[in-house]
gemmi code that builds the backbone of each chain (N, CA, C; Angstrom):
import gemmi

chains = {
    "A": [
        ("UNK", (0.819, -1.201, 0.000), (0.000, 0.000, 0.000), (0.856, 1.255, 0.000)),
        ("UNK", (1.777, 1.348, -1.098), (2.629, 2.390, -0.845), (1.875, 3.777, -1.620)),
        ("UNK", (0.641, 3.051, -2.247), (0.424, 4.616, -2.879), (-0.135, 5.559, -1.714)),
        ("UNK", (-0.471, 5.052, -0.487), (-0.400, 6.035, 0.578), (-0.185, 6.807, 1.077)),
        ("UNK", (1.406, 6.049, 1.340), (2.322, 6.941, 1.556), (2.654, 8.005, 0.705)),
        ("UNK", (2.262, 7.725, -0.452), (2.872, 9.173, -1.409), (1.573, 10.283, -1.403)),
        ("UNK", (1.220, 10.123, -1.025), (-0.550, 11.349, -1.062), (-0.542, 12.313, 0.102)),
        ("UNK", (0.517, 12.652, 0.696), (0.427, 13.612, 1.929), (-0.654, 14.613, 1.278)),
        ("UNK", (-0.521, 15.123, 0.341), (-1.716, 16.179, -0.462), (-2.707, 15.695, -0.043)),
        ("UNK", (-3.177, 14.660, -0.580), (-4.465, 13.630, -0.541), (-5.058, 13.949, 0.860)),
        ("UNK", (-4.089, 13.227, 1.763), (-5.085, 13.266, 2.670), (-5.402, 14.407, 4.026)),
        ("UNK", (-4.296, 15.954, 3.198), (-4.315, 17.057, 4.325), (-5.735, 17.365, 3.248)),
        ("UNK", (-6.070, 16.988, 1.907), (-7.088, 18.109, 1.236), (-8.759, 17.491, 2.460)),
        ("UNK", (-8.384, 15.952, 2.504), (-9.213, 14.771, 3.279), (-9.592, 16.325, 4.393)),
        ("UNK", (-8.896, 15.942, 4.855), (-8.686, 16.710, 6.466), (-9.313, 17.890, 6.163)),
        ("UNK", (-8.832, 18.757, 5.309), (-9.844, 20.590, 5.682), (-11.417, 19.849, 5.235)),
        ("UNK", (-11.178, 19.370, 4.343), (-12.586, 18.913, 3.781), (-13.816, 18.535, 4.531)),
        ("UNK", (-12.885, 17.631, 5.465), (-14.248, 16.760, 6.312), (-14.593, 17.568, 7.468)),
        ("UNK", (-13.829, 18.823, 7.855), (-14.110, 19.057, 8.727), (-15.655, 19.769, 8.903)),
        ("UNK", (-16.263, 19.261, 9.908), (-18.208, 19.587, 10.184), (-18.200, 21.188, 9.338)),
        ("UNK", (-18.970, 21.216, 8.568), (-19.796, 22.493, 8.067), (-18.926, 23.047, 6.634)),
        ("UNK", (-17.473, 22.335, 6.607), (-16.905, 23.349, 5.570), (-17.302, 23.252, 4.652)),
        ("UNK", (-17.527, 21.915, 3.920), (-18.193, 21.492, 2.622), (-19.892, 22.687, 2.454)),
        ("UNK", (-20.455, 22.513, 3.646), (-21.273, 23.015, 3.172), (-21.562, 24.966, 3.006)),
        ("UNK", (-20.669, 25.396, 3.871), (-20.107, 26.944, 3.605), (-19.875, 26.776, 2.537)),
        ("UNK", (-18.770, 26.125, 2.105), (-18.570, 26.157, 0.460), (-19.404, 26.265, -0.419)),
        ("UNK", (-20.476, 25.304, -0.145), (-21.615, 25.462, -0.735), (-22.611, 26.602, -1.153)),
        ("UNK", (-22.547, 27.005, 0.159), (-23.279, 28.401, 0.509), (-22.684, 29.591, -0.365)),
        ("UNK", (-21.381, 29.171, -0.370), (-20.674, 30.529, -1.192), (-20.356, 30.845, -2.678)),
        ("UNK", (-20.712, 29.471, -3.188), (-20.777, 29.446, -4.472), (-21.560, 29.872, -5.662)),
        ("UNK", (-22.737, 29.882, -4.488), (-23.822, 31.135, -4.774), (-23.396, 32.585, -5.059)),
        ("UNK", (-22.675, 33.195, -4.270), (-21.829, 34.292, -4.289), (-21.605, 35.010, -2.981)),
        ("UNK", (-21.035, 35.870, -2.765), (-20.465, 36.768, -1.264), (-21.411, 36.077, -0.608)),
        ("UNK", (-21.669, 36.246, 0.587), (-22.362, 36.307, 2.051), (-22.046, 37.160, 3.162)),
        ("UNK", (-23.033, 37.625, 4.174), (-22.745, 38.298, 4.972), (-22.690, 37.124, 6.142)),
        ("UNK", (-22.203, 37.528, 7.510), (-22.351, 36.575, 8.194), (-23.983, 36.046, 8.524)),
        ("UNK", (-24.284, 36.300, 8.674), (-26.222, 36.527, 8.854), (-26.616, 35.354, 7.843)),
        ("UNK", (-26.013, 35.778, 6.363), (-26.747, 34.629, 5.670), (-26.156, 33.264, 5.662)),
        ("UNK", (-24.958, 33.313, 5.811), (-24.316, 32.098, 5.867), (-24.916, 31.288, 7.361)),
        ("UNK", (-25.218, 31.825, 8.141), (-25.930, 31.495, 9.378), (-27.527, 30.956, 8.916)),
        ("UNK", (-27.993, 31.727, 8.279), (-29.514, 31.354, 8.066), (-29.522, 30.703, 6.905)),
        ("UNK", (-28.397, 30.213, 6.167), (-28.929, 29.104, 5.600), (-28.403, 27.244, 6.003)),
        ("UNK", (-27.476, 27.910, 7.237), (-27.105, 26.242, 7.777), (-27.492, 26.461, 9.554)),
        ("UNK", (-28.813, 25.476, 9.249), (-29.698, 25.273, 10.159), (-28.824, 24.454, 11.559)),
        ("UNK", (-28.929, 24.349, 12.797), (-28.195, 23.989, 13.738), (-26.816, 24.482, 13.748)),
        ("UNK", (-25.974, 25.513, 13.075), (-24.675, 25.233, 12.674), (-25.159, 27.017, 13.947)),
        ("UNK", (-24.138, 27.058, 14.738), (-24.521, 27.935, 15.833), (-23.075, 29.078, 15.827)),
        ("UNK", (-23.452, 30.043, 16.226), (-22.826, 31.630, 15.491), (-21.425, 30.965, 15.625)),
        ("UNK", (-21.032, 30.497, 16.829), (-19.739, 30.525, 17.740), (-19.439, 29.699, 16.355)),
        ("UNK", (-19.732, 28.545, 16.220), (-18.825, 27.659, 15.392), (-18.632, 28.268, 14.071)),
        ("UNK", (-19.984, 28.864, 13.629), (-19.248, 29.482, 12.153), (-18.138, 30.464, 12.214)),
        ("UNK", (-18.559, 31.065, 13.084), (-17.519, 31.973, 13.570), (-15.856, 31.368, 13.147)),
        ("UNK", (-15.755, 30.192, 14.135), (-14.173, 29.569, 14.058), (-14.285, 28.914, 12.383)),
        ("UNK", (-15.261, 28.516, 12.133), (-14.819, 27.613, 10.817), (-14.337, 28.778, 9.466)),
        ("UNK", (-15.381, 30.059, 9.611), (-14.851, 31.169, 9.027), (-13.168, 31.364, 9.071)),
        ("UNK", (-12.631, 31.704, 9.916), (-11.286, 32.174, 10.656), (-10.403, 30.849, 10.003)),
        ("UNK", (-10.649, 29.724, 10.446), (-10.051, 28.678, 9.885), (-9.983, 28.257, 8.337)),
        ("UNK", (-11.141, 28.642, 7.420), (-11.372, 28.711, 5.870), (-10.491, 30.084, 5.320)),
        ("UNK", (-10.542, 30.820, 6.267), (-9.981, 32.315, 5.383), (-8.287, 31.687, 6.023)),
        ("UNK", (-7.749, 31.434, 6.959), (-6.762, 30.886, 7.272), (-5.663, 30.089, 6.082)),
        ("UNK", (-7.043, 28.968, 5.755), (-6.587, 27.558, 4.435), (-6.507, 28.587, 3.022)),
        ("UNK", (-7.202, 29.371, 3.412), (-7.254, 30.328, 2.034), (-8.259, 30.298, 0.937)),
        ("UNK", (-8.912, 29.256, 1.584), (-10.356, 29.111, 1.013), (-11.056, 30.051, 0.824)),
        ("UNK", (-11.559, 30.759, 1.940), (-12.656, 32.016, 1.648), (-11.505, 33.222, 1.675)),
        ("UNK", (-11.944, 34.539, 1.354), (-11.477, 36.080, 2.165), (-12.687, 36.635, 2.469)),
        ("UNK", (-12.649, 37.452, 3.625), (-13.208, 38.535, 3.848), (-12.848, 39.461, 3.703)),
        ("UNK", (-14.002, 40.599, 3.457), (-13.683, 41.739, 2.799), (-14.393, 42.711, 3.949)),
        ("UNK", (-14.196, 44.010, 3.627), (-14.745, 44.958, 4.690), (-14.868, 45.991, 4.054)),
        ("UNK", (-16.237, 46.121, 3.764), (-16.360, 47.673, 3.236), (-17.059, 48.720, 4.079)),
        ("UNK", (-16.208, 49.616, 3.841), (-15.975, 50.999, 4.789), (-17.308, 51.948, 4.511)),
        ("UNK", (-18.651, 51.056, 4.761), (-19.773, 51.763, 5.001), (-20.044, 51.958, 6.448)),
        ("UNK", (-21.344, 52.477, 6.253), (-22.512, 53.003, 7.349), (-23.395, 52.208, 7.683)),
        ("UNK", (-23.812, 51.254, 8.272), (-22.743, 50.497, 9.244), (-21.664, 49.658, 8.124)),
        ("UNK", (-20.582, 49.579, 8.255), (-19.476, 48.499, 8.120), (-20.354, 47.513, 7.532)),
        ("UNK", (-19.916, 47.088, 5.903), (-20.336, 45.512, 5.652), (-19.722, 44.655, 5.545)),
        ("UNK", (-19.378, 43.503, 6.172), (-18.516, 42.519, 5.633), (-18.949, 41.292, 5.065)),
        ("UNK", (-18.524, 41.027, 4.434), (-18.667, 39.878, 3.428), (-17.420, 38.810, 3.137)),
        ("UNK", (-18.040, 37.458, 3.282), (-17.197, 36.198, 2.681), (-17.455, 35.924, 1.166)),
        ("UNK", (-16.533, 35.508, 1.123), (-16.374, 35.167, -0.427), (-15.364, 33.737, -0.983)),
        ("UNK", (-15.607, 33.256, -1.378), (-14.472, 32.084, -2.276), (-13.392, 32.915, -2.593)),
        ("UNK", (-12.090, 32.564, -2.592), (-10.822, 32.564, -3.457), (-10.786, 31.742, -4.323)),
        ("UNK", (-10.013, 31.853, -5.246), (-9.558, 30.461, -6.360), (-9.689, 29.890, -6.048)),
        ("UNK", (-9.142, 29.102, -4.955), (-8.152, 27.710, -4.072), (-9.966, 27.203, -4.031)),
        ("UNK", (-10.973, 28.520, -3.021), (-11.998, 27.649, -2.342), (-12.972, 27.515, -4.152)),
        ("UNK", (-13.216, 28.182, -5.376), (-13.797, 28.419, -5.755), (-13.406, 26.615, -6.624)),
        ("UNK", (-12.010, 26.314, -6.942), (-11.506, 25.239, -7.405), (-12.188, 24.259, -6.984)),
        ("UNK", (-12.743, 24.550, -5.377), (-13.672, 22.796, -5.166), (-14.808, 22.910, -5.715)),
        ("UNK", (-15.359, 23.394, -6.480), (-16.656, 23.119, -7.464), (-16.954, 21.731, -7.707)),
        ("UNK", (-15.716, 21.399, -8.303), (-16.029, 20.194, -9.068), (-16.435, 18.704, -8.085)),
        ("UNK", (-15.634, 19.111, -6.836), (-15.391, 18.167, -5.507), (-17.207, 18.119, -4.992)),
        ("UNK", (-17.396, 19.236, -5.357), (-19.093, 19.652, -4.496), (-19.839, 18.623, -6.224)),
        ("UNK", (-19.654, 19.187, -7.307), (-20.523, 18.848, -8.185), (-20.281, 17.088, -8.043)),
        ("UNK", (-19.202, 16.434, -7.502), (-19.879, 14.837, -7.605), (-20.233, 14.436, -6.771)),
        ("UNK", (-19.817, 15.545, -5.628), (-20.795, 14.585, -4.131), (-22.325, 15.038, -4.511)),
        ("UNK", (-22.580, 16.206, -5.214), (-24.066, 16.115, -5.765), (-24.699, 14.785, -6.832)),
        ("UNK", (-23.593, 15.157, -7.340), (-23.894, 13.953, -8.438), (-24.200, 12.419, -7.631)),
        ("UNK", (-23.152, 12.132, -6.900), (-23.102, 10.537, -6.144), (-24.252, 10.674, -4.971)),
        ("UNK", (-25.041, 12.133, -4.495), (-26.062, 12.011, -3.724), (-27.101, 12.040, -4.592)),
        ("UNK", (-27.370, 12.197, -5.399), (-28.697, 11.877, -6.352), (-28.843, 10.508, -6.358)),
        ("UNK", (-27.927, 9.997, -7.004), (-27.805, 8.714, -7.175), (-27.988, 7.547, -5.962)),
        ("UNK", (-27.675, 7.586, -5.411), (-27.147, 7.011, -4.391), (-28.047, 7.470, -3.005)),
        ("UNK", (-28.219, 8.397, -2.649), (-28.782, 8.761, -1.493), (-30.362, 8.621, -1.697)),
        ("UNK", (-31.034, 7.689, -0.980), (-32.579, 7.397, -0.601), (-33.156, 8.391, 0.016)),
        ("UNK", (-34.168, 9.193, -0.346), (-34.604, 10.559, 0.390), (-35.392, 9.454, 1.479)),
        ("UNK", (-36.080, 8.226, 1.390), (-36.761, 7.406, 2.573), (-35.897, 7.375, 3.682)),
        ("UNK", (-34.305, 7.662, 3.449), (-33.666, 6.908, 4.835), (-33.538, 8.604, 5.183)),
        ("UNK", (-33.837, 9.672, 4.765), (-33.581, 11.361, 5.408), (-34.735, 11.245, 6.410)),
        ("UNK", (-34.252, 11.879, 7.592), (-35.227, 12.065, 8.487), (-35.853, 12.524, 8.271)),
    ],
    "B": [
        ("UNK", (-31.851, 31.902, 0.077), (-30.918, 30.600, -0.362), (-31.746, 29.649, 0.079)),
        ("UNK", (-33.008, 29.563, -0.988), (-33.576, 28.253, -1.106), (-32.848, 26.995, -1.649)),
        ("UNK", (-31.643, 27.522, -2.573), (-31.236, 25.955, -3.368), (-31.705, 24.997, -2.067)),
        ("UNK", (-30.493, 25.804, -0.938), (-29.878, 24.645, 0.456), (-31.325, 23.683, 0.849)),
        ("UNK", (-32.311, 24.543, 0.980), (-33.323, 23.456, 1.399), (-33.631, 22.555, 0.153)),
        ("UNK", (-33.314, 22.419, -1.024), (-33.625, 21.770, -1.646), (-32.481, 20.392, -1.333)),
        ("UNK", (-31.491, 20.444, -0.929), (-30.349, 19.333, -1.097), (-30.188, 19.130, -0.108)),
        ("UNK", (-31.408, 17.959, 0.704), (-31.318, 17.120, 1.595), (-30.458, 15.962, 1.369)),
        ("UNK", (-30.144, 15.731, 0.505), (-29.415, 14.662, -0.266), (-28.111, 14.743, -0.018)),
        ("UNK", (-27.836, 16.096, -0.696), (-26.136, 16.564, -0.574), (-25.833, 16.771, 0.508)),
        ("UNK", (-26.778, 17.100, 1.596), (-26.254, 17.326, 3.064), (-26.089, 15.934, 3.458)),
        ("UNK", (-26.493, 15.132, 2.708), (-26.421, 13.410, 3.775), (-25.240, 13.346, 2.764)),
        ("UNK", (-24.968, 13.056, 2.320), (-23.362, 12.624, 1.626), (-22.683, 13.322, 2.190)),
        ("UNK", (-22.455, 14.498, 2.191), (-21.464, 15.654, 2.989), (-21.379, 14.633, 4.257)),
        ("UNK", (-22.773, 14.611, 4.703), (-22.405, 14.117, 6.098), (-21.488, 12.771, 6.267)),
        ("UNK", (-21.742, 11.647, 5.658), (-21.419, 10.597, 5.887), (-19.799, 10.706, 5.235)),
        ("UNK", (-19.580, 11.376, 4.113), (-18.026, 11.439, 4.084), (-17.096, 12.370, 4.453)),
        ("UNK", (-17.781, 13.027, 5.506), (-16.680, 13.910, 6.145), (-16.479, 13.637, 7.761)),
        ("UNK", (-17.354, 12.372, 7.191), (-17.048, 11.419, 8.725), (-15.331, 11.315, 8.873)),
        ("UNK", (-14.815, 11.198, 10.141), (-13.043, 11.411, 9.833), (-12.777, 9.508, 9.801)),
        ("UNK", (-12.086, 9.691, 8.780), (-11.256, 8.451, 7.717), (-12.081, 7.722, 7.000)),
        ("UNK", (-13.635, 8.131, 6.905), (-14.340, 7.346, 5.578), (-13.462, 7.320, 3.977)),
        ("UNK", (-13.385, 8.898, 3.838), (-12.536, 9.393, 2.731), (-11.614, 8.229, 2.504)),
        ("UNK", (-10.362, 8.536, 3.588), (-9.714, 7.386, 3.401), (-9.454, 5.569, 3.705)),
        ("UNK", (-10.425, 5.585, 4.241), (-10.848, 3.954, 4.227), (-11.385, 3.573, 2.555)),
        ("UNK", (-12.563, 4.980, 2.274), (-12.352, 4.791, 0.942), (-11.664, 4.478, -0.444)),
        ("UNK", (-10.324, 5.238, 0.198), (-9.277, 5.108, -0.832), (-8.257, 3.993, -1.117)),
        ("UNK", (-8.389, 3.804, 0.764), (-7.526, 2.355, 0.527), (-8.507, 1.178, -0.423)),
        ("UNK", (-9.656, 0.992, -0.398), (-10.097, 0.023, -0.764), (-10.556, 0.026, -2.248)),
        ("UNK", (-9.968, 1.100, -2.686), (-10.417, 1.766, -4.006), (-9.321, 0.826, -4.669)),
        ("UNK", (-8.006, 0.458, -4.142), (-7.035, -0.892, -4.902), (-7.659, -2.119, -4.947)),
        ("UNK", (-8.616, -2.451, -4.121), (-9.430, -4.148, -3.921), (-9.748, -4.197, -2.894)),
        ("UNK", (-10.762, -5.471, -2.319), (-10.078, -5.827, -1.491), (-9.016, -6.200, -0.236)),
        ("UNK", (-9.391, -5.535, 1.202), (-8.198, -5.939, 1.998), (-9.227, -6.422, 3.122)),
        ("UNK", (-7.940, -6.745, 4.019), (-8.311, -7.360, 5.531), (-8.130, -6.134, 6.494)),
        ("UNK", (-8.518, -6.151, 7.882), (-8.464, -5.326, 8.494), (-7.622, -5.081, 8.732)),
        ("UNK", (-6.510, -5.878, 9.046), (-5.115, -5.652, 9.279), (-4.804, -4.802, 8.335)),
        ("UNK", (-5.332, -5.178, 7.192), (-3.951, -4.364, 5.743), (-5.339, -3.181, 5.827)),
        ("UNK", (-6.140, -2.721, 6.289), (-6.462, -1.420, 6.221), (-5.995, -0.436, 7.020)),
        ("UNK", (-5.820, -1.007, 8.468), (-5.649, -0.200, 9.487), (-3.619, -0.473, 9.599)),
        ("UNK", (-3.032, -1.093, 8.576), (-2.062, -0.850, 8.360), (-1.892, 0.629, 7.677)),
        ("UNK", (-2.528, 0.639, 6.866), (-2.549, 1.620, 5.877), (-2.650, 3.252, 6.745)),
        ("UNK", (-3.213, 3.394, 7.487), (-3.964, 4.627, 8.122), (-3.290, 4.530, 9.775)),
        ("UNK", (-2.362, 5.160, 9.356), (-1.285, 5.729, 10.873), (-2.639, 6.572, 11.202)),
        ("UNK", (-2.304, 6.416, 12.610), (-2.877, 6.679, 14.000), (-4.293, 6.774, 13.864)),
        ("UNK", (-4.674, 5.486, 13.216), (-6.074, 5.232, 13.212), (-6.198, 4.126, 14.264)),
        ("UNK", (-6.962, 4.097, 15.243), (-6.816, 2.786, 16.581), (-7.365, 1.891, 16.073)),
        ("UNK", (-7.867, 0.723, 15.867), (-8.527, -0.417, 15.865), (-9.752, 0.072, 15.738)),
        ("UNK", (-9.476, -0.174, 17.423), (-11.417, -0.006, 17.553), (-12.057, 1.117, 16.865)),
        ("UNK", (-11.906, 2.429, 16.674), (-11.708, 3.620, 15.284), (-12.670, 3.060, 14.100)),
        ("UNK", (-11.564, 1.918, 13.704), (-11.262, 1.379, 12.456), (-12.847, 0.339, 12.437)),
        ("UNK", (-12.602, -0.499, 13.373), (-13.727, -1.096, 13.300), (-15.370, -0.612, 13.610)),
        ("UNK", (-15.389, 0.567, 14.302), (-16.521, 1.462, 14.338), (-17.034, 1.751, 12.780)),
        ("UNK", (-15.949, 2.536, 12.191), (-16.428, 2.954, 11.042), (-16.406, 1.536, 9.534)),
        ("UNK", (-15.792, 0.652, 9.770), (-16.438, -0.429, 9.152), (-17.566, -0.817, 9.239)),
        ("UNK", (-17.882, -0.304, 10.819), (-19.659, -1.311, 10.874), (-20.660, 0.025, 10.014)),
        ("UNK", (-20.295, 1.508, 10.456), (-20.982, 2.534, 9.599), (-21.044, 2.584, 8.190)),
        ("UNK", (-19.982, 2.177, 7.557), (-19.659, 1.982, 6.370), (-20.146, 1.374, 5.461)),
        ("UNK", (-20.410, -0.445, 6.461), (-21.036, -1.268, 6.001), (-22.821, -1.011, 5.761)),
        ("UNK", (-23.327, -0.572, 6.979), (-24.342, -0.126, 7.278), (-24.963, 1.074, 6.332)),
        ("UNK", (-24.076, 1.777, 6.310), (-24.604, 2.660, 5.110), (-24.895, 2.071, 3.439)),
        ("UNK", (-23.906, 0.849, 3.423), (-23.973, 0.144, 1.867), (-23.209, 0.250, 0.831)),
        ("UNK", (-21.808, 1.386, 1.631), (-20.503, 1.572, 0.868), (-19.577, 0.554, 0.661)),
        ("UNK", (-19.495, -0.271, 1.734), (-18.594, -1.272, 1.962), (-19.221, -2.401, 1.958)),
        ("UNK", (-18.855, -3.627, 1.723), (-19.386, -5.066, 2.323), (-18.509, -5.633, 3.034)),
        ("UNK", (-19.002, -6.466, 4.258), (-17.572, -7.560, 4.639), (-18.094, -9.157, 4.102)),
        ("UNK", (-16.734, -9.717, 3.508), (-16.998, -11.048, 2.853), (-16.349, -12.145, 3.825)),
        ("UNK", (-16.968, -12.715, 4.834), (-16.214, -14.175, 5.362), (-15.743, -15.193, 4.535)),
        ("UNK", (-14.898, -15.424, 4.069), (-14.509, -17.002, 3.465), (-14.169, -18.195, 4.271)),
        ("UNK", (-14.928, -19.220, 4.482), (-14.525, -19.691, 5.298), (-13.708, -21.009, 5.271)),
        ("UNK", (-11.936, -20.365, 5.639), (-11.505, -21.181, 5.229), (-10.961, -21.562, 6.735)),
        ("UNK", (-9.736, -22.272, 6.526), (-8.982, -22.165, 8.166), (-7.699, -21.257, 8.269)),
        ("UNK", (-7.484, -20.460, 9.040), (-7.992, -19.745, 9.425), (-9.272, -18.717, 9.010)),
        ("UNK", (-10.247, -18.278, 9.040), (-11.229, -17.648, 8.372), (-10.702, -16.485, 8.306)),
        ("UNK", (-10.917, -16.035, 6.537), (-10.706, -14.875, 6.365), (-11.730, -14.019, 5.949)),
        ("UNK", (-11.365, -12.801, 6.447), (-12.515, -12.194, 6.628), (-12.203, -10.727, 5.582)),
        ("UNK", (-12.652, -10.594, 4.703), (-12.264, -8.894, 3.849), (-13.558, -7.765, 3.570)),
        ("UNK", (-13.011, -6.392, 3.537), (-13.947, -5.742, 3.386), (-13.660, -5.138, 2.107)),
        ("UNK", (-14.975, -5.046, 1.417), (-14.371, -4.150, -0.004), (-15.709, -3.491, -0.570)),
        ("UNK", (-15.546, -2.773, -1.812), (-16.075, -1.460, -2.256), (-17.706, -2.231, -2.792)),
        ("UNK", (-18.771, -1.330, -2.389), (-20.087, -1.848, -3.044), (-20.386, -0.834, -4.356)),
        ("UNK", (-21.069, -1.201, -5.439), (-21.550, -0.739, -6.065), (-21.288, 1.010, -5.809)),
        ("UNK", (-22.171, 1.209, -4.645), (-22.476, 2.970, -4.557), (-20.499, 3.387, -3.839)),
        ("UNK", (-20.251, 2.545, -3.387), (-18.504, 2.999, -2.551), (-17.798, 3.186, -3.822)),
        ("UNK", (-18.010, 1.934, -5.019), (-16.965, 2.417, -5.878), (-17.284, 3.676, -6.270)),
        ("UNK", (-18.663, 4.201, -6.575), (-19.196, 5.231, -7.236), (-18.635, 6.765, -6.642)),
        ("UNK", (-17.964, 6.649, -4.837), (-17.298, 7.728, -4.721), (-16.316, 8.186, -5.581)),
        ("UNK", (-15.341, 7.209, -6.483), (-14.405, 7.359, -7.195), (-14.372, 8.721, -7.732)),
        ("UNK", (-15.247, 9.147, -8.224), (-14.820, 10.825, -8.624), (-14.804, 11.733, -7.827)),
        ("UNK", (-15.450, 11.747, -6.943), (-15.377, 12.307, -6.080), (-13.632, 12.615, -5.425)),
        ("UNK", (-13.320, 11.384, -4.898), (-12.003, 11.230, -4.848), (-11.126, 11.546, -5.612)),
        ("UNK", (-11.514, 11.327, -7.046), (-10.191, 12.081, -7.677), (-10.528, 12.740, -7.787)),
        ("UNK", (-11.514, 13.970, -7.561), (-11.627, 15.304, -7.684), (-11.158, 16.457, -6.769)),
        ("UNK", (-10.934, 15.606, -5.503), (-10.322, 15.855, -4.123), (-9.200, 15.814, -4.507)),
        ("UNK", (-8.401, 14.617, -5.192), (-7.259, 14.163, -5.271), (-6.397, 15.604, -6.679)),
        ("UNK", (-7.611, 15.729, -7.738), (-7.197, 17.063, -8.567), (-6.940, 18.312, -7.689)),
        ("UNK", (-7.559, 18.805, -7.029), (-7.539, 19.704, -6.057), (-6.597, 19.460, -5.314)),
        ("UNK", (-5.934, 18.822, -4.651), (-4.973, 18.736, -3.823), (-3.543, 18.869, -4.254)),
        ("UNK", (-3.903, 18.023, -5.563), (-2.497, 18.356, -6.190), (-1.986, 20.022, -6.694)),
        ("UNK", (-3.047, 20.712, -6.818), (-3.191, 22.026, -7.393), (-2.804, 22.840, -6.608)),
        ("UNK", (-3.584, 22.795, -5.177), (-3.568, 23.555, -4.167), (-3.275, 23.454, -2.738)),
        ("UNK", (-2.331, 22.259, -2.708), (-1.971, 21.949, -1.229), (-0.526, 21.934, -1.382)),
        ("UNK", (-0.331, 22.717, -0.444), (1.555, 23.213, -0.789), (1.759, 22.333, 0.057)),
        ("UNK", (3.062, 21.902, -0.300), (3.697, 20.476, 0.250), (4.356, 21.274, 1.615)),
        ("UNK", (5.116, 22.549, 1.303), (5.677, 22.785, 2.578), (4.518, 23.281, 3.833)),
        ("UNK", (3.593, 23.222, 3.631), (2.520, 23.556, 4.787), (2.623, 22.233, 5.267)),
        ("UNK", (2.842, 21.360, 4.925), (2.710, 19.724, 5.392), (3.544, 19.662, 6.597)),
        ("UNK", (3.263, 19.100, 7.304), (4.005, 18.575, 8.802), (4.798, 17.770, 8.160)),
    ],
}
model = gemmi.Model(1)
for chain_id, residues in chains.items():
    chain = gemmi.Chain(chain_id)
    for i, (resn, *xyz) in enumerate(residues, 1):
        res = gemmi.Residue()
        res.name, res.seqid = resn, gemmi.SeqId(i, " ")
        for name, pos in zip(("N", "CA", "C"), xyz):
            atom = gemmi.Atom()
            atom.name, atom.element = name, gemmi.Element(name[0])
            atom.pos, atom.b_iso = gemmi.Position(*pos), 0.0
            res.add_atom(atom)
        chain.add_residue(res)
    model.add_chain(chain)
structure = gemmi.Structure()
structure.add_model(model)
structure.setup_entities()
């Protein structure tokens, strides 16, 4: 099993990936910018504090940036970078392999 | 952001493969065929019991099968179902992305 060992890439991309909520921020953002508010109201149970860190940690990987525009009040907005905008394709087959594959009978 | 309520689907795949080491339990078995030993060989500082938790989820979900042969000693292997092989793009789409955008010197 040496092709394992050669994938350090492989399995740090594993790692940001799986972590709870990022896939689906991603999601959220592909739509386009977000404020914090909406990225909140569209992932149900996902609670301020944690988006909060997963934000900080995505703009960190270089996935998202935030931006800050110097209005009345202050707006800020998330957004994709390249790097995060590049997982499209990663999102378009887990859509693809959940059509397929995923039984809406076994969704709560 | 109605899409999100529409992709109950994509939220259950998200969910189940960002379970930590589905991804890569996935990948190992994406070569054939192995035993538990030669999986949890494969996956430093994955514990056993870890290992065997997410085999029974795995199985249970319908990604994986385990095959008894019963020989002497009985061997026992787990390998890819129908919908597990079907992650395959997925994976290499992770695996495109990583190569693109995961700098080797960020690597531990």
């Amino acid at each position: 099993m040496n092709e394992f060992e050669m994938c350090p890439r492989f399995e740090r991309a594993v790692d940001v990936l799986s972590k709870r909520w990022v896939a689906l921020i991603v999601f959220v953002l592909m739509q386009g910018p977000r404020r914090f508010g909406e990225i909140e109201g569209c992932l149900k149970s996902l609670s301020g504090k944690v988006l909060s860190d997963r934000l900080k940690e995505m703009e960190q990987e270089g996935i998202i940036q935030r931006t800050v525009y110097p209005e009345t009040p202050v707006r800020i907005e998330y957004s994709l970078t390249d790097k995060g905008n590049a997982l499209a394709p990663i999102l378009g087959e887990i859509s693809n392999w959940s059509s397929e594959w995923i039984e809406l009978e076994a969704l709560k």
